[in-house]
C-alpha positions in Angstrom: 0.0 0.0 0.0 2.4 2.5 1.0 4.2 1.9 -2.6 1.2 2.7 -4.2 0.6 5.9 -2.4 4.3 6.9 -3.3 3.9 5.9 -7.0 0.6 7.8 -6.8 2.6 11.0 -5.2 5.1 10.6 -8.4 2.6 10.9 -10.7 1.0 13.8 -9.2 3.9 15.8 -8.8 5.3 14.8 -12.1 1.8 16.2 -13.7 2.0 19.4 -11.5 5.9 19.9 -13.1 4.5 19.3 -16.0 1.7 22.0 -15.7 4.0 24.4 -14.4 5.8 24.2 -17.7 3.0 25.1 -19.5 2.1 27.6 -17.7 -0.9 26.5 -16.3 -3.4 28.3 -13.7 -2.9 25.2 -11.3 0.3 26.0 -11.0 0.5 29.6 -10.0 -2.8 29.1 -7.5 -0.7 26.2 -6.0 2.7 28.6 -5.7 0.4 31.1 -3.8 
């Protein structure tokens, strides 16, 4: 279980990296 939360926690912080390279609004809320 706690392997999956951690791949889970990867994923999510690999989309928000990618966001932020595009620029997206999620991105600068989150920063804030």
């Amino acid at each position: 279980m706690a392997s999956f939360l951690s791949n889970l926690t990867q994923k999510y912080i690999y989309l928000v990296v990618l966001a932020c390279k595009q620029g997206s609004i999620i991105c600068f809320k989150k920063n804030r």
